[in-house]
N, C-alpha and C positions, 0 to 999 in steps of 0.2 A: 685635656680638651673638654671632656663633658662637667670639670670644677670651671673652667673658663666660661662655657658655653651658661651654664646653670646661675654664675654671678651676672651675665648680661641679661640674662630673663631678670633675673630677681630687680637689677636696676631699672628694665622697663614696666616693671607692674608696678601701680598706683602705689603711695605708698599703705593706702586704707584697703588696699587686699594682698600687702606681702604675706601676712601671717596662714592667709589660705596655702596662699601660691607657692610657702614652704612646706606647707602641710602636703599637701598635691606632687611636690618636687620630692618630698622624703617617701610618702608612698609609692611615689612610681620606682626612687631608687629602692627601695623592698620588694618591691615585685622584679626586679631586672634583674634582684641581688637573687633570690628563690628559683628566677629561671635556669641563669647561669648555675646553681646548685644543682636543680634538676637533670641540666644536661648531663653535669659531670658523673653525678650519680647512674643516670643512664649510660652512659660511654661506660661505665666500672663494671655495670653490670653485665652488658653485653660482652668485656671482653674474659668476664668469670663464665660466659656460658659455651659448652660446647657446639660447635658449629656442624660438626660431621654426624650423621645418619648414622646409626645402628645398623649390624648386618639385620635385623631383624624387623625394625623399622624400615629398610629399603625395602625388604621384600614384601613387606604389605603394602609398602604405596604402589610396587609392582605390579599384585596381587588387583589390589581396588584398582588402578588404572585398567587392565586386562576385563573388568566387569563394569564401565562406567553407565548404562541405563540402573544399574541396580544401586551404584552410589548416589545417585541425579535423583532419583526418585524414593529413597532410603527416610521413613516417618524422622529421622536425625540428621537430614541434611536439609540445613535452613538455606533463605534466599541469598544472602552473604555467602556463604558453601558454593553454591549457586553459581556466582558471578565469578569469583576467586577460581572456580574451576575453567569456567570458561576464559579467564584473562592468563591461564599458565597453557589453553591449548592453542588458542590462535595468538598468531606473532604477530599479524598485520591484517588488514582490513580497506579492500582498495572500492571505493564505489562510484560505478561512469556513473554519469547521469547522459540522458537520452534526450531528443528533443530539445525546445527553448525555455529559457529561464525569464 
C-alpha cells in the first residue's frame, strides 16, 4: 500500500522536483523506520522489567502516604511530584456551575 501510494506521489510531482521529492520520501521512510524500532525496543524493554513492588518498597509508599503534608512540602518534591500526587488521589472531579452563562 505505501510502495503504491509513494509511486502515485512520485508520478504527481513535477518532474524538476522528483529528486527532492525522493529525498523527502526516503527520509520520511527513515524516520518511520527509527520509530517503528523505538517502539519495539520499548515494548522489549518493558516487558524485561519487573512490574511488582518490593515488600519494602510497598511499605514506604505506605509509609509516605500515611505523612503526605510532609511529602507535599519535602525541599525534594518538585512541581511534577506535585501534580502526579494529586492525579493518583482524586479519581474524578465534578464542577456545577451556578447562575447564567
Amino acid at each position: 500500500m505505501a510502495t503504491t501510494r509513494g509511486a502515485r506521489h512520485s508520478r504527481l510531482v513535477e518532474p524538476e522536483h522528483r529528486l527532492v521529492a525522493r529525498q523527502l520520501a526516503k527520509a520520511w521512510e527513515d524516520k518511520l523506520a527509527a520509530q517503528r524500532q523505538l517502539r519495539e525496543d520499548y515494548e522489549r524493554f518493558g516487558h524485561t522489567q519487573s512490574h511488582a513492588l518490593s515488600h519494602t518498597e510497598h511499605e514506604a509508599i505506605e509509609q509516605l502516604a500515611q505523612n503526605m503534608p510532609a511529602l507535599w512540602y519535602a525541599p525534594t518534591t518538585i512541581v511534577a511530584d506535585r501534580k502526579e500526587m494529586i492525579r493518583q488521589i482524586i479519581q474524578h472531579v465534578i464542577v456545577q456551575a451556578e447562575g447564567r452563562l
